[in-house]
DOLO-977860 format. One record per residue (C-alpha): x, y, z; residue in one letter. Coordinates in steps of 0.02 Angstrom, whole numbers. Layout:
! residues N
X:Y:Z:a;
...
This chain:
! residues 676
2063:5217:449:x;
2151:5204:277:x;
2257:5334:239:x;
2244:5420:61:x;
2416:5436:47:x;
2581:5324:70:x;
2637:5387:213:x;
2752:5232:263:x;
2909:5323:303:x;
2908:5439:452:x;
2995:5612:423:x;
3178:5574:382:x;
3307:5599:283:x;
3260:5575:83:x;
3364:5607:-86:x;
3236:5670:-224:x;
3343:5595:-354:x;
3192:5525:-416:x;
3095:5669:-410:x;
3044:5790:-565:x;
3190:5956:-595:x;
3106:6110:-500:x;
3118:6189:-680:x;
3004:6357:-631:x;
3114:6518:-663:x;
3160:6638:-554:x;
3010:6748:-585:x;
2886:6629:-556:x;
2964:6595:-391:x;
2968:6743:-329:x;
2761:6761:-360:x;
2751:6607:-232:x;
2827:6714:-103:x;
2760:6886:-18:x;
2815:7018:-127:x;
2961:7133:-107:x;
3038:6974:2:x;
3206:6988:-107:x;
3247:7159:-105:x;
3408:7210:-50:x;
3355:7314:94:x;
3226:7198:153:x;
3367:7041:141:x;
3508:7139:240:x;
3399:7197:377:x;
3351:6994:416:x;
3536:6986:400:x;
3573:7096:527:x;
3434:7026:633:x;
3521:6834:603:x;
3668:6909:678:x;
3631:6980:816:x;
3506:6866:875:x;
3528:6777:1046:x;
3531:6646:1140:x;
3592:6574:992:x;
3596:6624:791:x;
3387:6612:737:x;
3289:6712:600:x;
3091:6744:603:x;
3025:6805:444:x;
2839:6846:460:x;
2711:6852:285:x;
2855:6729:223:x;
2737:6648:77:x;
2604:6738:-32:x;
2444:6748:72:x;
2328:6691:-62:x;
2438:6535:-87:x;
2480:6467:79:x;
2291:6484:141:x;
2253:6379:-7:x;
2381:6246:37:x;
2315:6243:213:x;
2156:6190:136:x;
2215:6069:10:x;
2305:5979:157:x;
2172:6004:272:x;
2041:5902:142:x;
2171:5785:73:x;
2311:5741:190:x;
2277:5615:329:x;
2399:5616:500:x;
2426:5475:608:x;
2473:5504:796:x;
2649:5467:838:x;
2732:5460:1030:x;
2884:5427:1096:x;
2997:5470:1244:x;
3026:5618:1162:x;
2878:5703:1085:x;
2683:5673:1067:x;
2636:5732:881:x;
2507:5688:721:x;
2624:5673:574:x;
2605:5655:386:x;
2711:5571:279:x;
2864:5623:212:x;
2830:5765:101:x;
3020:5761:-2:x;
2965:5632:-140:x;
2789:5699:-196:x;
2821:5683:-367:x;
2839:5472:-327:x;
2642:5480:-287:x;
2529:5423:-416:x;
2433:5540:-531:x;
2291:5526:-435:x;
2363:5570:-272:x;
2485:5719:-338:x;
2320:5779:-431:x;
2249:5826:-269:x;
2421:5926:-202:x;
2460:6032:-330:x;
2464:6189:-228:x;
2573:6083:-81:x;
2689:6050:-224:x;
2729:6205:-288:x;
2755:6279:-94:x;
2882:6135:-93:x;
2992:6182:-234:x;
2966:6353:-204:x;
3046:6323:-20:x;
3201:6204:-103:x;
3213:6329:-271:x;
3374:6407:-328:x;
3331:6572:-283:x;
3263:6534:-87:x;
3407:6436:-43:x;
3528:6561:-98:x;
3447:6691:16:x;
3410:6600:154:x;
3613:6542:152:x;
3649:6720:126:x;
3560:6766:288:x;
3610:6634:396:x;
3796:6618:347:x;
3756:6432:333:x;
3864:6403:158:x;
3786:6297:13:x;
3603:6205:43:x;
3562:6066:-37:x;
3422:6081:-187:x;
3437:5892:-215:x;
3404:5830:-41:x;
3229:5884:33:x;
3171:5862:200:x;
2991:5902:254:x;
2835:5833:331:x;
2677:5923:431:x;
2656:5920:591:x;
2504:5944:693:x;
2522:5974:889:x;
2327:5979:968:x;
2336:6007:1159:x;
2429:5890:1259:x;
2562:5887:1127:x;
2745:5914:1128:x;
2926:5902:1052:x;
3063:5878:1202:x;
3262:5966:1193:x;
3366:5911:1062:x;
3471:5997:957:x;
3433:5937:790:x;
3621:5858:743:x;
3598:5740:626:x;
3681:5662:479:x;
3699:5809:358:x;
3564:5929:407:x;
3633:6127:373:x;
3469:6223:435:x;
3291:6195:531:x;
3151:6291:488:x;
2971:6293:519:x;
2830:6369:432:x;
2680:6391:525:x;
2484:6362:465:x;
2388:6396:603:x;
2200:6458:592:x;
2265:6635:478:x;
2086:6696:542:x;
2099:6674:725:x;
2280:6743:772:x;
2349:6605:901:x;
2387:6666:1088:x;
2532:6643:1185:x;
2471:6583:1346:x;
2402:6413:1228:x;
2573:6362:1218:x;
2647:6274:1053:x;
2800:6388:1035:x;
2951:6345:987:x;
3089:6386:1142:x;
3280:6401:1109:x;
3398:6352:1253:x;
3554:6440:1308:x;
3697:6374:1333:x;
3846:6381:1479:x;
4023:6340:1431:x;
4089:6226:1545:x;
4262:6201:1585:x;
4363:6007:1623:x;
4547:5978:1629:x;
4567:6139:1483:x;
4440:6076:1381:x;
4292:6186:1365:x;
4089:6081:1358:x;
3929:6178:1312:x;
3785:6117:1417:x;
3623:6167:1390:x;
3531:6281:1526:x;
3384:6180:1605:x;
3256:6307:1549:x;
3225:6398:1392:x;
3262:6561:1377:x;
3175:6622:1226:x;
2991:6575:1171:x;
2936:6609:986:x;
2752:6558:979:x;
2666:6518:803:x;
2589:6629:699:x;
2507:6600:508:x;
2641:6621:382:x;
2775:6655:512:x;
2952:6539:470:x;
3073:6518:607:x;
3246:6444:550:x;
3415:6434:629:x;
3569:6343:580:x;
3619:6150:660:x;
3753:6176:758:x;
3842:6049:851:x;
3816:6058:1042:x;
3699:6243:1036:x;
3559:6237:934:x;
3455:6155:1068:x;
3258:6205:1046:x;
3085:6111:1100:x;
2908:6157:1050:x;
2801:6214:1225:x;
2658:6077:1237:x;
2504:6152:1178:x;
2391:6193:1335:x;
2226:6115:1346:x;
2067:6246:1362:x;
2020:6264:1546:x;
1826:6220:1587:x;
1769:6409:1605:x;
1879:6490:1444:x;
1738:6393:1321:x;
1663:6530:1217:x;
1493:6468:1128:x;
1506:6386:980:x;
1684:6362:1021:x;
1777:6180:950:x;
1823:6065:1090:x;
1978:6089:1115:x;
1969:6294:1080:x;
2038:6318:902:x;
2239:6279:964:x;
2291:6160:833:x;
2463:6192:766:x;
2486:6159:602:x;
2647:6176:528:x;
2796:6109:393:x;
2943:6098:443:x;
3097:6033:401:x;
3276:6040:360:x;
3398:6091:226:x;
3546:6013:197:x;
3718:6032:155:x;
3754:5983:-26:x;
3776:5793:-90:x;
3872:5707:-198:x;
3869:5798:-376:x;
3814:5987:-308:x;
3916:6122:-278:x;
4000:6148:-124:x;
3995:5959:-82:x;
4129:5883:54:x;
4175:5741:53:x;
4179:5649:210:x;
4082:5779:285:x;
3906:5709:332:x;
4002:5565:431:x;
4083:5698:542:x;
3923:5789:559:x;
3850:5645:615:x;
3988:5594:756:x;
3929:5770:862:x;
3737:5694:878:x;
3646:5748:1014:x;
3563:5546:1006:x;
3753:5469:1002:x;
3765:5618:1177:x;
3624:5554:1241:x;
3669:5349:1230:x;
3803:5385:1304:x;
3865:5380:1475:x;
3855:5503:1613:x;
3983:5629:1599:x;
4034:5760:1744:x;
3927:5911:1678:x;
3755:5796:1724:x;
3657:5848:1898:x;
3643:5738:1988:x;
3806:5654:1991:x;
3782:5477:2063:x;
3824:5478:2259:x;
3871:5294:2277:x;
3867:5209:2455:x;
3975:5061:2447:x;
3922:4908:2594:x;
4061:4871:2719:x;
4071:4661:2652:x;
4146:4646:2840:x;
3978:4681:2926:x;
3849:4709:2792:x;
3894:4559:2670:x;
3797:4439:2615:x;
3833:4231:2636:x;
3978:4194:2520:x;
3894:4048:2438:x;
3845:4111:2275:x;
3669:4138:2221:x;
3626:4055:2048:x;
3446:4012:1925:x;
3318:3980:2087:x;
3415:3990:2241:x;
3374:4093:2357:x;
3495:4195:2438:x;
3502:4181:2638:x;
3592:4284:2768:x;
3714:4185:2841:x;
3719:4141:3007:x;
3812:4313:3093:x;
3681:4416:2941:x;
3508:4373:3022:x;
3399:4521:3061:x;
3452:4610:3201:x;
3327:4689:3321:x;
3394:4849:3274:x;
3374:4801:3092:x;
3190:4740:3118:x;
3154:4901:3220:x;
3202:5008:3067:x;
3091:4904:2940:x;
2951:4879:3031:x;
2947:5077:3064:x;
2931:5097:2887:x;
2875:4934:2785:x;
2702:4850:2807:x;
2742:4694:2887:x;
2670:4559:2763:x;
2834:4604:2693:x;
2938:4548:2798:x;
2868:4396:2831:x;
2979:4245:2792:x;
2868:4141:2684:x;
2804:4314:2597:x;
2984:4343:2560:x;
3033:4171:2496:x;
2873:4183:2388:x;
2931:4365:2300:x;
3124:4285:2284:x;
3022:4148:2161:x;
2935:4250:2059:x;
3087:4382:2050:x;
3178:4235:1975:x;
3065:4202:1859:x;
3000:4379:1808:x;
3167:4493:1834:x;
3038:4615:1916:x;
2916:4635:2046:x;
2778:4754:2112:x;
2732:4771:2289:x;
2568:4877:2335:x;
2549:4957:2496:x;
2745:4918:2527:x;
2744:5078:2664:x;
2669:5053:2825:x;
2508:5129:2863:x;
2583:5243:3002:x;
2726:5309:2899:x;
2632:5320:2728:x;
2487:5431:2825:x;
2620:5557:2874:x;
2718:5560:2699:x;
2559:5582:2617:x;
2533:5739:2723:x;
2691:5803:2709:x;
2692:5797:2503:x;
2511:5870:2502:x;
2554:6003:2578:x;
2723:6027:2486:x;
2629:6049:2341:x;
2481:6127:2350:x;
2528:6251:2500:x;
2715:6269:2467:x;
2708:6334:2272:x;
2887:6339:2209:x;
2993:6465:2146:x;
3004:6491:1967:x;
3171:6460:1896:x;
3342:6352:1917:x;
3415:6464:2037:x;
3271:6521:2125:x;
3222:6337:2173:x;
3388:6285:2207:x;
3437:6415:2321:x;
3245:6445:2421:x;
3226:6245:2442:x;
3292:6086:2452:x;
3271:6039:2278:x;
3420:6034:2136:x;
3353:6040:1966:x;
3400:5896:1862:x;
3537:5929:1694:x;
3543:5935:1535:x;
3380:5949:1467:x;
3425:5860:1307:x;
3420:5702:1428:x;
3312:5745:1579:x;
3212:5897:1678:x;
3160:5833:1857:x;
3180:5895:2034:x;
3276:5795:2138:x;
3370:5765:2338:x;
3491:5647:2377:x;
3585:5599:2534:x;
3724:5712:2602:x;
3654:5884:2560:x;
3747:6005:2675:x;
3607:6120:2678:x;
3463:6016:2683:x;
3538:5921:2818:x;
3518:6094:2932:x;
3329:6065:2914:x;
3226:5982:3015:x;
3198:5814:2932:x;
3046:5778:2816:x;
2980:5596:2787:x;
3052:5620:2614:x;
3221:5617:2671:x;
3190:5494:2785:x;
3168:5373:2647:x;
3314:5417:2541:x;
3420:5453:2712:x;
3395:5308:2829:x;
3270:5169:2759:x;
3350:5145:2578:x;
3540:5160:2606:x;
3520:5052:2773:x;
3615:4903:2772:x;
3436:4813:2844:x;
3360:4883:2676:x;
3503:4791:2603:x;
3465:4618:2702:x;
3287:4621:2639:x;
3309:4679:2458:x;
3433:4517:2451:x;
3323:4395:2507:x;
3165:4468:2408:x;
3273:4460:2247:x;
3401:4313:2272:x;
3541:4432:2243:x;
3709:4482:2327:x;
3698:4661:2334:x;
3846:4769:2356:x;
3827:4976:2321:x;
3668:5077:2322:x;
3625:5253:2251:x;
3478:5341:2286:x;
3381:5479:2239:x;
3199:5577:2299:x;
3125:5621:2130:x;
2980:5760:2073:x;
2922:5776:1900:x;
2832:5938:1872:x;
2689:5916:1774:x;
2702:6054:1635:x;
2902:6026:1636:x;
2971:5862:1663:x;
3052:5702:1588:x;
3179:5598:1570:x;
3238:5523:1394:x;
3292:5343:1363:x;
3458:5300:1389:x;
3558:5146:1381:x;
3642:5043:1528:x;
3813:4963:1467:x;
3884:4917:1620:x;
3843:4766:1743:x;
3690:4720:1796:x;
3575:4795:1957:x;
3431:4816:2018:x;
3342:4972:2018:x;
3193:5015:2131:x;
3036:5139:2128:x;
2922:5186:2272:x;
2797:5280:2190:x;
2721:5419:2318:x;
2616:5491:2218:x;
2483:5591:2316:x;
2351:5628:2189:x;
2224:5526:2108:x;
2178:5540:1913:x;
2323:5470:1824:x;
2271:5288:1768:x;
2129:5329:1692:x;
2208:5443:1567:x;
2325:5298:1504:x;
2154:5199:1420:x;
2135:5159:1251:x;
2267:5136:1111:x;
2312:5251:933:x;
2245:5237:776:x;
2257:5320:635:x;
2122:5469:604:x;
2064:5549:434:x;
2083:5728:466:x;
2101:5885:570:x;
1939:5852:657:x;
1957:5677:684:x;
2146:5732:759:x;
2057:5840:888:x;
1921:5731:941:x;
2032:5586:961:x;
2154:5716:1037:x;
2021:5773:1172:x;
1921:5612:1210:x;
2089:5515:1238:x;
2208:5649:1354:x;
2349:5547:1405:x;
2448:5664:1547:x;
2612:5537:1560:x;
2720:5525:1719:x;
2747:5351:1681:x;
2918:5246:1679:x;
2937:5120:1521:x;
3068:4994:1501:x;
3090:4933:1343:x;
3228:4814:1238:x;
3335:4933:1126:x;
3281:4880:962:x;
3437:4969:881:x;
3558:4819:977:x;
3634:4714:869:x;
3679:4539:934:x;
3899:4502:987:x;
3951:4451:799:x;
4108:4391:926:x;
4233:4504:827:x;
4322:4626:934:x;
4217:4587:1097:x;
4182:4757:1129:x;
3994:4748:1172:x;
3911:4904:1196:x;
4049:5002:1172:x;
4028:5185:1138:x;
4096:5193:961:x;
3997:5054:905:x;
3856:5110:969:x;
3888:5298:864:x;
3913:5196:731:x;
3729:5107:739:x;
3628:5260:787:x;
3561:5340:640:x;
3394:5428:713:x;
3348:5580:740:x;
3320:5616:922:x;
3168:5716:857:x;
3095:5584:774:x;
3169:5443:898:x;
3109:5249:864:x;
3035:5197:1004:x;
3042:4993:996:x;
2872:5027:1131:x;
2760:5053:969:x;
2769:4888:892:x;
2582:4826:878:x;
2608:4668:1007:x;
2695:4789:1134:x;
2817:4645:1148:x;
2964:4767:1148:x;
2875:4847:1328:x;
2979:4750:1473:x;
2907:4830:1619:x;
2800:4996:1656:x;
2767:5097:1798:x;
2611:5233:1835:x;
2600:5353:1939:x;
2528:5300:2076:x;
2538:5296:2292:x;
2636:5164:2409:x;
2674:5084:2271:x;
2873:4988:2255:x;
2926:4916:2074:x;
3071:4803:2081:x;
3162:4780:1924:x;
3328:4692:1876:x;
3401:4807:1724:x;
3546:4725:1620:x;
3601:4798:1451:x;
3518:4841:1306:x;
3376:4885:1413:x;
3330:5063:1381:x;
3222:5179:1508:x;
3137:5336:1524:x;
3008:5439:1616:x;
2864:5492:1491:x;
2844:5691:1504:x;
2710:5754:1623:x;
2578:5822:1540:x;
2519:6013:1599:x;
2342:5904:1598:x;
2398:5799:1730:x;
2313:5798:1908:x;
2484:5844:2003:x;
2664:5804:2009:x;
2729:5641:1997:x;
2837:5600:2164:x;
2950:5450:2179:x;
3104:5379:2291:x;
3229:5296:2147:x;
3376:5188:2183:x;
3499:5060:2119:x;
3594:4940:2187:x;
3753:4854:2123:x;
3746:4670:2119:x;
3902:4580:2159:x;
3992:4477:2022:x;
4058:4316:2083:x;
4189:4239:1972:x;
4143:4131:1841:x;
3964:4175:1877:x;
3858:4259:1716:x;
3697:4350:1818:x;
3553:4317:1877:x;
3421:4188:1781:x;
3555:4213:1637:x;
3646:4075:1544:x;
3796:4037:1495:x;
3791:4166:1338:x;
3727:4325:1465:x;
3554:4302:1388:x;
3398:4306:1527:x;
3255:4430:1583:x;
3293:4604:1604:x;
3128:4653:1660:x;
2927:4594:1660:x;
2860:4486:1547:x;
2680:4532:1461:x;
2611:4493:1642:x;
2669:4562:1779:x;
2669:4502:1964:x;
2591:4628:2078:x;
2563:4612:2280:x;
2426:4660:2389:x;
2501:4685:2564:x;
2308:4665:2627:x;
2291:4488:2552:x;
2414:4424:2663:x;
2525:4285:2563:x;
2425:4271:2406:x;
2506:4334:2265:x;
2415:4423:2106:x;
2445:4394:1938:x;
2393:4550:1845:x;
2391:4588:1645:x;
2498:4755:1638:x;
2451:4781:1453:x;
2358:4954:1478:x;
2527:5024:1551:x;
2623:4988:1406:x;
2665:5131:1275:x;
């Protein structure tokens, strides 16, 4: 539907050189906000408040606008402003355009936002800034660079850990408009949760990492604004998905999705530009170096959990034939590297046999060539998948975990997966000291004996055509209500990485139906919001549309300085390359879903992440993940690549999926649905 407003640029960062001089006096000002909000007293106590304020430095000032006027701009924009739904890794939102250059709308547009208008100035005035610096300690704001849009969050929405560093923002705030006649509850979620942090010490030098849960929740409230200063490294905040009503809490007459839609502006002010007082320069560029986005691109670093437990092959007994494997050729086991019976024993224990038929496996080594990727259904034996499938059913709905980091970490086998600003998961991995006193689960037989296994090895070779040399794997379980992980880059050599999907619960692929479109209104946003729920727990792969092409200067490709100097998003408002209209940019994707094994070869510029699990969602999404080195031969450039590095790094628009029941035919299936 047509939108009545430009709303062409996404929430960002916007000069209002062009905009009209916010020429109202101090008086008239100070009628736009609640009175008595500038008094001395009334000022020093939020001070005090500011300072004193933990995790990190935050303000809440409640009844911050006059009453009258802000429940008039919540109508204006209610009958005048359209939204359009935006999703990426990172959050699931309905946005309006950017709010900074109102006064570039035509007559007839601005003639409708008159009261939206004067909130704006009255937020950027003289007067506001000056206080709000005062209380937060911030230094000079900006009055000629504004920064707002509205957001609306109807259940099932979200905004993931970040910590808002970017370019020359000074201070976030948010201003809430929710319902001012039905006070919003708690337990519906939608608050906005500030993060601790733990300083972490390496070789003298001192790291803040973010704790993996939040450790303060301020939930909305009409006229409430929320506000804390950027600061490099600390200021690390989400907003709570908004809970979906459960079947028996409907109240006659009720909306569908129970009143809980979360209206707010928000925003940032900024430090001052070029021509204002207080202005540095050089400044904004060193600001922007301590990104949380230029953090999260790039690589690992010692403070992540987990840290990657790398089993290299012995090339004595568990290499592969010397010969090297090139375009179609199929990589064989040389003569002293057939399967062994012992090798054979250990498969067939755990993988359905169609799979490890020779002409089955010569078959997926083709298409792998061609595709980069592969997906195998039923890959576990019937035997084996029966008792996993017990064993995670009852894990989770008879074995309830703990609540908290520690609490899960020290009553289970599970580690909890760090920093949130990149990823929230539970996860095992081989050589656990303590698990390994247990009895062993099927879970850990997976990531223990079948994956690592040098016969694993043999048949992952010949299925892809590639010498493999290193593996590292992991058992993975995404909480719905909790976890994600966030796209990041891979700069380094190629590999192939590997997901079993196990699954246990039905429900998820039916939520990932239909596609976005713009809607007119509030009510059209929570219609479309209820009879679409999508609950995520799905694994996109997608071509980083921020890589720029080897110009062949300093050969440096990929490097971590030039890739600080390309990133200029927002990790709040993150491109992601998955919503272009063709879903071209969409290179593989992977459901939730049970006894189910993608195969994907990953190269750079290939970005990945795990979409949040939605508190909607029908369980928690369980998975074995892996990756395995592949081994450079000299002179060689990769698999299916040519001579400039250029080939697939994952599946094409159609990708090739296996029934294990239909023997040695393989499927050709349109993946289009999956894609974000």
């Amino acid at each position: 539907m047509k939108r009545k407003i430009d709303e062409a640029g996404c929430i960002g960062n916007h000069s209002a050189q062009t905009a009209k001089k916010l020429a109202a006096s101090d008086d008239l000002i100070s009628e736009r906000f609640r009175r008595g909000l500038f008094d001395s007293c009334v000022l020093e106590s939020y001070q005090g408040e500011y300072a004193q304020s933990k995790p990190y430095k935050h303000g809440v000032i409640r009844n911050l606008i006059s009453d009258e006027l802000l429940r008039a701009v919540r109508n204006e924009i209610r009958e005048n402003l359209h939204f359009s739904p935006k999703e990426t890794d990172i959050y699931k939102i309905y946005q309006s355009g950017d709010l900074a250059n109102l006064d570039g709308l035509d007559d007839s547009s601005l003639s409708r936002l008159p009261l939206l208008l004067k909130l704006r100035d009255a937020l950027y005035s003289t007067k506001f800034r000056e206080e709000l610096a005062k209380i937060t300690g911030s230094g000079p704001l900006s009055g000629k660079k504004t920064d707002m849009a509205i957001n609306v969050y109807t259940p099932g929405c979200y905004l993931l850990c970040h910590d808002d560093v970017i370019g020359s923002r000074r201070v976030s705030y948010i201003l809430y408009l929710t319902d001012p006649d039905r006070p919003w509850k708690a337990e519906w979620g939608g608050a906005l949760r500030l993060y601790a942090t733990t300083d972490v010490e390496d070789d003298g030098q001192f790291t803040k990492v973010p704790d993996p849960e939040p450790t303060l929740s301020i939930p909305p409230s009409f006229n409430q604004l929320s506000f804390f200063a950027v600061q490099p490294g600390q200021s690390f905040h989400d907003v709570e998905e908004v809970y979906a009503r459960e079947p028996d809490e409907a109240e006659k007459g009720e909306e569908v999705d129970g009143g809980r839609v979360r209206m707010a502006i928000s925003g940032w002010f900024h430090i001052p530009q070029q021509g204002e007082e207080g202005y540095t320069e050089g400044l904004e560029e060193e600001l922007a170096e301590k990104s949380s986005l230029v953090q999260l691109q790039g690589k690992d670093v010692l403070f992540d959990r987990p840290q990657p437990r790398v089993h290299h092959y012995d090339s004595a007994t568990g290499g592969m034939d010397s010969a090297p494997s090139k375009g179609k050729e199929m990589a064989t086991l040389s003569d002293n590297e057939d399967f062994t019976e012992t090798d054979l024993d250990l498969l067939i224990k755990y993988i359905t046999p169609t799979y490890l038929t020779p002409y089955t496996l010569e078959e997926m080594c083709g298409l792998f060539t061609d595709e980069s990727s592969l997906k195998l259904k039923e890959f576990l034996s019937p035997k084996f998948s029966a008792r996993l499938k017990t064993y995670i059913e009852k894990e989770e709905q008879q074995s309830p975990l703990p609540e908290g980091t520690h609490a899960i970490e020290l009553n289970t086998d599970w580690h909890v997966a760090r920093p949130p600003h990149k990823y929230r998961f539970l996860y095992q991995q081989a050589g656990d000291a303590e698990a390994g006193k247990r009895e062993k689960s099927p879970l850990r037989e997976l990531y223990e004996d079948l994956f690592p296994s040098n016969a694993f090895r043999k048949w992952l070779s010949i299925a892809t055509g590639l010498t493999l040399d290193s593996c590292n794997v992991l058992a993975r379980r995404f909480r719905r209500g909790s976890d994600y992980s966030l796209a990041t880059g891979y700069g380094e050599r190629e590999r192939i990485e590997l997901t079993l999907g196990i699954t246990p619960t039905s429900g998820w692929d039916a939520c990932e139906e239909g596609g976005e479109e713009d809607v007119a209104n509030e009510k059209d946003v929570k219609e479309s919001e209820v009879e679409k729920p999508d609950v995520g727990g799905y694994e996109i792969y997608y071509a980083d549309d921020n890589e720029e092409e080897d110009d062949g200067g300093d050969g440096d490709d990929g490097s971590e300085s030039q890739r600080k100097e390309k990133t200029k998003a927002d990790p709040a408002v993150y491109k992601s390359s998955s919503a272009d209209e063709d879903g071209s940019s969409v290179l593989f994707s992977s459901p939730a879903a049970w006894n189910s094994l993608s195969i994907v070869l990953r190269d750079h510029g290939v970005l990945r992440f795990m979409k949040y699990v939605s508190h909607q969602a029908p369980g928690d999404r369980w998975d074995i993940t892996g990756e395995w080195g592949v081994a450079a031969e000299e002179g060689e450039c990769g698999h299916g690549h040519d001579s400039n590095g250029h080939g697939s790094h994952g599946a094409s628009d159609e990708e090739e999926e296996w029934e294990s029941d239909e023997g040695e035919d393989v499927e050709e299936e349109d993946e289009g649905s999956d894609e974000e």
